[in-house]
OpenMM code with the backbone's topology and positions (N, CA, C; nanometers):
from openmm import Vec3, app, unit

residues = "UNK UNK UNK UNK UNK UNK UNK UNK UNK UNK UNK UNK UNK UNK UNK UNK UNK UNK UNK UNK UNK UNK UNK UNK UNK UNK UNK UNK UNK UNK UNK UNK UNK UNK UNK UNK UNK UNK UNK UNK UNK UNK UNK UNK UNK UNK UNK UNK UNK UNK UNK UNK UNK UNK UNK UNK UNK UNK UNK UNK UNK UNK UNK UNK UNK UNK UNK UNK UNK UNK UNK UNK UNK UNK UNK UNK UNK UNK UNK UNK UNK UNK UNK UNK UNK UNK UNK UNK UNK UNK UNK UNK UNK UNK UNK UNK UNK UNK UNK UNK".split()
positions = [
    Vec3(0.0818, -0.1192, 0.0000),
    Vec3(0.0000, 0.0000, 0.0000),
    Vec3(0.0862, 0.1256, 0.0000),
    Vec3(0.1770, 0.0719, -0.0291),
    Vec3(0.3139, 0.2002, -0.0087),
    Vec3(0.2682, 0.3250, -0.1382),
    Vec3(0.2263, 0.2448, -0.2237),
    Vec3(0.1838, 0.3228, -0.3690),
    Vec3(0.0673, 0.4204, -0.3683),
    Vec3(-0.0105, 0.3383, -0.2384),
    Vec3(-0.1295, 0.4132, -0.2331),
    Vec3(-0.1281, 0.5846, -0.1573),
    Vec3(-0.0197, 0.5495, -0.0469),
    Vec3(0.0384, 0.6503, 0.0558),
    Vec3(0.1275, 0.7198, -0.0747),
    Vec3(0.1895, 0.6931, -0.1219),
    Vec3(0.2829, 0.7917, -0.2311),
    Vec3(0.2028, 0.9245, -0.3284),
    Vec3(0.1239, 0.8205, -0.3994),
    Vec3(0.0254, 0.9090, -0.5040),
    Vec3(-0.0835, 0.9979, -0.3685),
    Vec3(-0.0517, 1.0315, -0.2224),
    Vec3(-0.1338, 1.1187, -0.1790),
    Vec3(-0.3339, 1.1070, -0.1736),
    Vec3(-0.3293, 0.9604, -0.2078),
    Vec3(-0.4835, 0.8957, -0.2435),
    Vec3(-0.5935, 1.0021, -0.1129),
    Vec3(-0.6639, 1.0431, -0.0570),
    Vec3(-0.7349, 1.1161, 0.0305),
    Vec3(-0.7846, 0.9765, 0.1370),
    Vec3(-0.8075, 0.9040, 0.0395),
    Vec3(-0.9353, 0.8154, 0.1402),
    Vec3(-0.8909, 0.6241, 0.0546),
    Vec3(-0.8771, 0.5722, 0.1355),
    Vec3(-0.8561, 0.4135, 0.0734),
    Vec3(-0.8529, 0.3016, 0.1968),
    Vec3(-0.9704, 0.2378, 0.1013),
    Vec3(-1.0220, 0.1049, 0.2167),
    Vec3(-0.9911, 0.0239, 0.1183),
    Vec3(-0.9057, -0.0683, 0.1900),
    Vec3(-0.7986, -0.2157, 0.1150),
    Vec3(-0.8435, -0.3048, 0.1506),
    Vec3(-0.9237, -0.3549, 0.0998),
    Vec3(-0.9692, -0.5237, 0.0808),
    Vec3(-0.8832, -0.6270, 0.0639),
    Vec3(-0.8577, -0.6769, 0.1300),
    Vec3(-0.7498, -0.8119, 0.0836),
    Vec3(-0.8127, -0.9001, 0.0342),
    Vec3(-0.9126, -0.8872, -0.0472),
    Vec3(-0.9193, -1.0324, -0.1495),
    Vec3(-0.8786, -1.0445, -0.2537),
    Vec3(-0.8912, -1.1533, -0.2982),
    Vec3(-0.9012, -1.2112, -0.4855),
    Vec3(-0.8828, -1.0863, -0.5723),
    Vec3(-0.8193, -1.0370, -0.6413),
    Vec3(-0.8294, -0.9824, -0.7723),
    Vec3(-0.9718, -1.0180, -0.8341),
    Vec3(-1.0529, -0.8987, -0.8711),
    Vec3(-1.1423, -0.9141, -0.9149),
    Vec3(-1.2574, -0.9463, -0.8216),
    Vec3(-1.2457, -0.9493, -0.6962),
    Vec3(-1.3684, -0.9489, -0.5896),
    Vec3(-1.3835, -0.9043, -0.5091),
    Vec3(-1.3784, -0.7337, -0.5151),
    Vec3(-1.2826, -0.5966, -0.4539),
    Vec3(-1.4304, -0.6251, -0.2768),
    Vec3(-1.5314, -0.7017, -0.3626),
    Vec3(-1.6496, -0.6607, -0.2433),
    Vec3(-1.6594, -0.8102, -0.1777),
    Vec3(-1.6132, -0.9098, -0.1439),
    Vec3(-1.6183, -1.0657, -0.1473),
    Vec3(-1.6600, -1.1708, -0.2291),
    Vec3(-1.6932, -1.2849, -0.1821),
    Vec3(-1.7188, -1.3883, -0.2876),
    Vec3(-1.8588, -1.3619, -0.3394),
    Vec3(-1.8704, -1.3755, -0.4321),
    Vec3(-1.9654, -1.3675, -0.5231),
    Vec3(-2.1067, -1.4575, -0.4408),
    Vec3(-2.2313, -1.4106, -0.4030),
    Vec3(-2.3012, -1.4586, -0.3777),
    Vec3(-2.2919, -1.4453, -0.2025),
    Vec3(-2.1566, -1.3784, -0.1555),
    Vec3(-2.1874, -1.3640, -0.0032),
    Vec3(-2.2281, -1.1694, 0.0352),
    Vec3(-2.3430, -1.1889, 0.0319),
    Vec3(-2.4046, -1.0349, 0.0722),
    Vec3(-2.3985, -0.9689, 0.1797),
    Vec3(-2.3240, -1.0769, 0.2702),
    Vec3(-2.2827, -1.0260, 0.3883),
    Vec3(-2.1959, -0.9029, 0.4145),
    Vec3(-2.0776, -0.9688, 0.2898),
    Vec3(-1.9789, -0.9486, 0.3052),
    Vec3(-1.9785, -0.8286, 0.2421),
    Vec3(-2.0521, -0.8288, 0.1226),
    Vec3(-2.0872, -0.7321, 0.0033),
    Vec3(-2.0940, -0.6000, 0.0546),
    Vec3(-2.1885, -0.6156, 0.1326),
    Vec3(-2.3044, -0.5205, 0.2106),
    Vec3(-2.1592, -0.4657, 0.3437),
    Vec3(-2.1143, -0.5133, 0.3943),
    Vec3(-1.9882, -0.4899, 0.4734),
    Vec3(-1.9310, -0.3788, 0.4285),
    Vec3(-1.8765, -0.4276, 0.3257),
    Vec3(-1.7649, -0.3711, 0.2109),
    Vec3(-1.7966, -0.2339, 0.1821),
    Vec3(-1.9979, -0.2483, 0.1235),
    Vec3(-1.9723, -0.1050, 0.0902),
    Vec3(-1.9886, 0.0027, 0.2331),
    Vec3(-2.0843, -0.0170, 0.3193),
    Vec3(-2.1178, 0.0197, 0.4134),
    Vec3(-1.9795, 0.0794, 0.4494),
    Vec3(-1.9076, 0.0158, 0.5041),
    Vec3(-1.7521, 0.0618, 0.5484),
    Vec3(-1.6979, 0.2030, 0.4342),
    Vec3(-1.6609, 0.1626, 0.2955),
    Vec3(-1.6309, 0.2463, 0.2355),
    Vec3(-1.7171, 0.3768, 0.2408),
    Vec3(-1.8517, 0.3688, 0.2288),
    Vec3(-1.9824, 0.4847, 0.2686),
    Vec3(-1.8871, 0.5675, 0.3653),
    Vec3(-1.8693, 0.5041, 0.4846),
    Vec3(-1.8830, 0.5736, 0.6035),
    Vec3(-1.7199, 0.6074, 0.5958),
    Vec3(-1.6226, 0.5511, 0.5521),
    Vec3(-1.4949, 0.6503, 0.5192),
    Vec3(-1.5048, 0.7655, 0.4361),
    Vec3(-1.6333, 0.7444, 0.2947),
    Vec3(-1.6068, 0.8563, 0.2427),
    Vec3(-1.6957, 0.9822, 0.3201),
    Vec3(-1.7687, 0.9235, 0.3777),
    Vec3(-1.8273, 1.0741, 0.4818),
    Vec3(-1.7535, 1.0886, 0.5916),
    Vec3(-1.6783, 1.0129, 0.6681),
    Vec3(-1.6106, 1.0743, 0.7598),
    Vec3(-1.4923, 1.0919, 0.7722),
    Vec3(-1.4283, 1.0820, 0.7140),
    Vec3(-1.2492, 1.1097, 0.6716),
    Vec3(-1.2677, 1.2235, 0.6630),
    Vec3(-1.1777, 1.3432, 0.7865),
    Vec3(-1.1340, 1.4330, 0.7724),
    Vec3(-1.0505, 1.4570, 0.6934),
    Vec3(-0.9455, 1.3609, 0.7496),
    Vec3(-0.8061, 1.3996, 0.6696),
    Vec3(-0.7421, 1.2564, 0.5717),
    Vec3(-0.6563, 1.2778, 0.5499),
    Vec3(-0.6003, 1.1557, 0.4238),
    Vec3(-0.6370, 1.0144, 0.5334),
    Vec3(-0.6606, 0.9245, 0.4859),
    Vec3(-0.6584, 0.7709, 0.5497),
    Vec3(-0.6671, 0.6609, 0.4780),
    Vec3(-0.5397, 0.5632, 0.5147),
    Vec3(-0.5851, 0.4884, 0.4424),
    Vec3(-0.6794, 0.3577, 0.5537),
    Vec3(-0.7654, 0.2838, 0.5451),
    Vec3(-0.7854, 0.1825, 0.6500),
    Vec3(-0.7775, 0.0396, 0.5230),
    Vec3(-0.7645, -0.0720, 0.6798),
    Vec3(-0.7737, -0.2296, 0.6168),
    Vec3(-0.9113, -0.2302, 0.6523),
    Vec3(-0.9546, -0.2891, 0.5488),
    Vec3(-1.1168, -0.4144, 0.6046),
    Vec3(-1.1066, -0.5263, 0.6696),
    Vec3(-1.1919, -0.5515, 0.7423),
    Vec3(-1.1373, -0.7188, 0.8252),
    Vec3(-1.2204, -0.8470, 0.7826),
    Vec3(-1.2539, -0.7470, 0.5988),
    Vec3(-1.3521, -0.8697, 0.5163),
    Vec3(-1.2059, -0.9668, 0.5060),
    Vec3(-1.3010, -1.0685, 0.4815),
    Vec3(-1.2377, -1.2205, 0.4808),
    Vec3(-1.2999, -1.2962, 0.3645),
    Vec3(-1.2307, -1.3773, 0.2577),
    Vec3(-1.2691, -1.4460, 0.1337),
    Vec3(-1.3454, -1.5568, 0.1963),
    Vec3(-1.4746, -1.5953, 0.1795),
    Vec3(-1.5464, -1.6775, 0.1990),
    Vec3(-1.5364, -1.8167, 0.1305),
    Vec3(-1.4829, -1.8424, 0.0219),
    Vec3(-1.4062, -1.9459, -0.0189),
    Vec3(-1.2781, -2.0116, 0.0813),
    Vec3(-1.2151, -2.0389, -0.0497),
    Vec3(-1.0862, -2.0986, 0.0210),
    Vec3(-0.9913, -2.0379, 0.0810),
    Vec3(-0.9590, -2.0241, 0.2130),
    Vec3(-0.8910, -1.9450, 0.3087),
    Vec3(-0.7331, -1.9552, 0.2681),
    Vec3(-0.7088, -2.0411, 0.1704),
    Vec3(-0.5184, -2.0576, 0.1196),
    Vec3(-0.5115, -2.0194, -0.0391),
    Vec3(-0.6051, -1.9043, -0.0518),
    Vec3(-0.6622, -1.8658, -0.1541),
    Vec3(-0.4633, -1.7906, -0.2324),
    Vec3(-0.4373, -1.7578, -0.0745),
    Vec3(-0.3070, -1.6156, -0.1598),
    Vec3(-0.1863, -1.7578, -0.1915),
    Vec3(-0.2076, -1.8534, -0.1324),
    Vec3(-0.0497, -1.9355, -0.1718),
    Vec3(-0.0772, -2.0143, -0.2634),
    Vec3(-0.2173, -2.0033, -0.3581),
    Vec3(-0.2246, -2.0573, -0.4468),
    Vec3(-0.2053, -1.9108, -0.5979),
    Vec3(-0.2475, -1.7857, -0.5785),
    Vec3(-0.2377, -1.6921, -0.6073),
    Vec3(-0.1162, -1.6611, -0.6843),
    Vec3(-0.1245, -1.6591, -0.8568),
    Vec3(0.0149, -1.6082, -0.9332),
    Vec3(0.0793, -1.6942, -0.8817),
    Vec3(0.0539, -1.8439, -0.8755),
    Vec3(0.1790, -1.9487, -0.8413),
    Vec3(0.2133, -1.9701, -0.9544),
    Vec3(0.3537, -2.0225, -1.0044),
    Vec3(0.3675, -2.0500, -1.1194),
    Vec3(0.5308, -2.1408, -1.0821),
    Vec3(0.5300, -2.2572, -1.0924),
    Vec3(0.6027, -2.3556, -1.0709),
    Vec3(0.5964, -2.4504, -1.1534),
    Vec3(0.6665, -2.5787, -1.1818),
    Vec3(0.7026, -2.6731, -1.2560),
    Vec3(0.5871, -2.7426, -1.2671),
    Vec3(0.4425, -2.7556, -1.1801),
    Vec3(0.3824, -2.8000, -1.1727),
    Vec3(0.2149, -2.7560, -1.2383),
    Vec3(0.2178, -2.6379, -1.2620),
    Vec3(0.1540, -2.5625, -1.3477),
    Vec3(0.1842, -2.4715, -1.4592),
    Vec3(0.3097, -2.5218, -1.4758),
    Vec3(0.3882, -2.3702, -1.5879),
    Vec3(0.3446, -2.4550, -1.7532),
    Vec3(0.3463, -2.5349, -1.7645),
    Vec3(0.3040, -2.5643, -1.9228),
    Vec3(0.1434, -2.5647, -1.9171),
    Vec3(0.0330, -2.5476, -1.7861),
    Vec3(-0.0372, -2.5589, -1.8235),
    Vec3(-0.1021, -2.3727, -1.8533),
    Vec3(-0.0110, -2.2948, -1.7934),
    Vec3(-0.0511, -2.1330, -1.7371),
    Vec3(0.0271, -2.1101, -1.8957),
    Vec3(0.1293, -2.1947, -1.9856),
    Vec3(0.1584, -2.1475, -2.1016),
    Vec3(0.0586, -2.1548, -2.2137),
    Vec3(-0.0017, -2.2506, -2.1877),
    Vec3(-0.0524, -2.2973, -2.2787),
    Vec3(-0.1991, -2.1960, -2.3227),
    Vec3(-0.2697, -2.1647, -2.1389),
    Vec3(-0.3292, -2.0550, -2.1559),
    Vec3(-0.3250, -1.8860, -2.1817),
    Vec3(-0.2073, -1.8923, -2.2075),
    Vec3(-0.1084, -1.7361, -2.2410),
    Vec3(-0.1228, -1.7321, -2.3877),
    Vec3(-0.0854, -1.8645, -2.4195),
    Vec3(-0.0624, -1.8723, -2.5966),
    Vec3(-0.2188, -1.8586, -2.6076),
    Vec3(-0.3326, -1.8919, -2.5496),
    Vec3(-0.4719, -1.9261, -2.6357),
    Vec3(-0.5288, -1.7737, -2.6292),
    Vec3(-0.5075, -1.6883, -2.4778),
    Vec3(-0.5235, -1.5389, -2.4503),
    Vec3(-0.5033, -1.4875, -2.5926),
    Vec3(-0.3555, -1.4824, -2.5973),
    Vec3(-0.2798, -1.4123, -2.7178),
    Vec3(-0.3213, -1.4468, -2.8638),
    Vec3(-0.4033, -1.5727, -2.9239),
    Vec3(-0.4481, -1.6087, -3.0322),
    Vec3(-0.5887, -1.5253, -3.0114),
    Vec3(-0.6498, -1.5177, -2.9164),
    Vec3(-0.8038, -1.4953, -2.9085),
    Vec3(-0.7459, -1.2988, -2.9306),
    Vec3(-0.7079, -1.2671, -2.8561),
    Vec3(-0.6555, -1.1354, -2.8899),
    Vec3(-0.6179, -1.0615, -2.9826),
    Vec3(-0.5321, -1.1921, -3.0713),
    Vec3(-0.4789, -1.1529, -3.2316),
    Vec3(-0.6412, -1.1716, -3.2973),
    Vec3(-0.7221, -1.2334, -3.3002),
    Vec3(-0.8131, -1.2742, -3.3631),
    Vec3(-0.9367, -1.1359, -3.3629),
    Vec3(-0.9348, -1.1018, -3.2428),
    Vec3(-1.0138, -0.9680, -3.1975),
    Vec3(-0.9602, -0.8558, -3.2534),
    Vec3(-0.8375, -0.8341, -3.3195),
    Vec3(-0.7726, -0.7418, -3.3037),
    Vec3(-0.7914, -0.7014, -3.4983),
    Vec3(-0.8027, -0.8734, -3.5125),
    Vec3(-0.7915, -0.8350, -3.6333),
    Vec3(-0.9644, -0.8245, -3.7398),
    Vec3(-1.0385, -0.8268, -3.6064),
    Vec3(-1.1919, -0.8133, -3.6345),
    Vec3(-1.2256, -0.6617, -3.6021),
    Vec3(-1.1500, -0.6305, -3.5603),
    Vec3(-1.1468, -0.4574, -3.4948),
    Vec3(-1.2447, -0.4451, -3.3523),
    Vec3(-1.1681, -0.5791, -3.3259),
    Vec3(-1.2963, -0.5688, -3.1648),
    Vec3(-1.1921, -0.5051, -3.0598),
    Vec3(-1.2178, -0.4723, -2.9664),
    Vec3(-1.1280, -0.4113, -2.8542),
    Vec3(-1.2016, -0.4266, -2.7457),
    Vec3(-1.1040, -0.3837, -2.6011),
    Vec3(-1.1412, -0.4034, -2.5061),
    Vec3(-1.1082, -0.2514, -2.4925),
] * unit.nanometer
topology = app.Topology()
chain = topology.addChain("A")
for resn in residues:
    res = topology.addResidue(resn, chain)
    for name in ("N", "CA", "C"):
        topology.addAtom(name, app.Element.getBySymbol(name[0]), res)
């Protein structure tokens, strides 16, 4: 969060989950509802710069981060194989004039 404190951010509530599940697991509204509630009430009451942690928790699998961007002998031809199919589907879009 060093990046976040650098760029001078005013207000930042850090979720430690999953990439891509900034509010929890999909289908837990608990957690959802947590998430925003918390952020609500930083952006109305932050006087001054802050950053805070959430004490949301991934409702899935709790060894979620040591499986996270692993890339070892044991998954590396299969994480290649899906790099090369990314990069064909991409060339293919690219050359349909689709974009992201």
């Amino acid at each position: 969060m060093d990046i976040v404190t650098h760029c001078n951010v005013p207000r930042y509530l850090h979720n430690d989950l999953p990439l891509g599940n900034p509010l929890g697991s999909p289908g837990d509204r608990e957690t959802q509802l947590k998430s925003v509630l918390s952020a609500l009430r930083l952006a109305i009451s932050a006087k001054q710069k802050v950053v805070e942690v959430s004490d949301a928790r991934w409702a899935g699998d709790p060894q979620w981060k040591q499986s996270y961007n692993k890339v070892d002998e044991t998954n590396r031809k299969e994480l290649s194989q899906l790099g090369e199919e990314n990069r064909r589907k991409r060339a293919q879009n690219k050359a349909l004039g689709l974009s992201r």
